[in-house]
N, C-alpha and C positions, 0 to 999 in steps of 0.2 A: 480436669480443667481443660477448657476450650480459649486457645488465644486465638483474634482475629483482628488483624492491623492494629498490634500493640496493647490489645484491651482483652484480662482476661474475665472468663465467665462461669460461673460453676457448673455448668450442662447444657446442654444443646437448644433448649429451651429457654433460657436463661441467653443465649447469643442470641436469637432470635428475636425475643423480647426488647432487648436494647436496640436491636436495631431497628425494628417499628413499633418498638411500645410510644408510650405518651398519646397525649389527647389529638396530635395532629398528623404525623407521618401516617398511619394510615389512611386518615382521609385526604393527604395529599396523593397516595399510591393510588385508593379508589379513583377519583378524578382523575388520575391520567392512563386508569387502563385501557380505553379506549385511542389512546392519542396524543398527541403535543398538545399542549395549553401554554397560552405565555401568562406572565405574572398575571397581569390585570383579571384575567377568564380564571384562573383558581380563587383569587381574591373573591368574583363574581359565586364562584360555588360554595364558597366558606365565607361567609358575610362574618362571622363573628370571631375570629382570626384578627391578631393584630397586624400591621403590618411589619413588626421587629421580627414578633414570631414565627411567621411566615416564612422572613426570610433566612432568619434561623433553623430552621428545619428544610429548608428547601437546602442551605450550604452542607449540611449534618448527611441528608440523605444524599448530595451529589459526591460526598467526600468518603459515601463508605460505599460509591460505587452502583448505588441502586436508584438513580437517576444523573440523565446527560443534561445538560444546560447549553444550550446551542444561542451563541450570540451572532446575530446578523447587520452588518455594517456596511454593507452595499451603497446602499442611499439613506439619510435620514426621513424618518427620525430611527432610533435605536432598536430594533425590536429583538429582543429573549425569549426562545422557547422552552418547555422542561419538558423530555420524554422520562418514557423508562430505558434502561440497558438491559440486554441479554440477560444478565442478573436479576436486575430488579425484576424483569417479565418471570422471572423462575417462582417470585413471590405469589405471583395471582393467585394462586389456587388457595394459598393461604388468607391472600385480603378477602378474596370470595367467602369463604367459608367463615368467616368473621363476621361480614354484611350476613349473612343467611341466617347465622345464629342469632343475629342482633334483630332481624327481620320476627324468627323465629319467637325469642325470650320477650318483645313486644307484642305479638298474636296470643300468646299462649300463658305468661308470666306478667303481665304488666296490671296486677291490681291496683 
């Protein structure tokens, strides 16, 4: 058994999995490996995304540490940005190779 921040898992795979499985954390990781995005410009990337969902997965993935949420209050109006963390960055190689095979299974597999 693997625990991480109170949740156990039955293999290492199986942690990895909950932490970007579902239909939308890794497309929120792809869209920010290049960079901060604020809400609205991911919104922009993922047209079909609710916005509950959205922001339920952006709280999921800043509270397990693999994204930072940077709120700016200088001057209005409000503006939010979402990177990745040190951590989250450790992912890419993983989301990469996800998009490649995805890229992959639709050239080659997509009858």
């Amino acid at each position: 058994m693997y625990t991480f921040k109170g949740k156990e898992y039955p293999c290492c795979a199986s942690l990895t999995m909950g932490m970007i499985g579902g239909k939308w954390k890794t497309v929120i990781l792809f869209h920010l490996r290049n960079g901060k995005l604020r809400y609205n410009e991911l919104r922009k990337e993922m047209p079909t995304v609710t916005e509950r969902t959205l922001s339920l997965q952006l709280k999921t993935l800043e509270e397990d540490g693999i994204i930072k949420r940077t709120v700016y209050t200088s001057k209005p109006p409000l503006k939010v940005e979402y990177s990745l963390t040190d951590f989250g960055q450790t992912l890419m190689p993983v989301v990469t190779s996800i998009a490649e095979w995805g890229v992959y299974a639709v050239e080659n597999h997509a009858d």
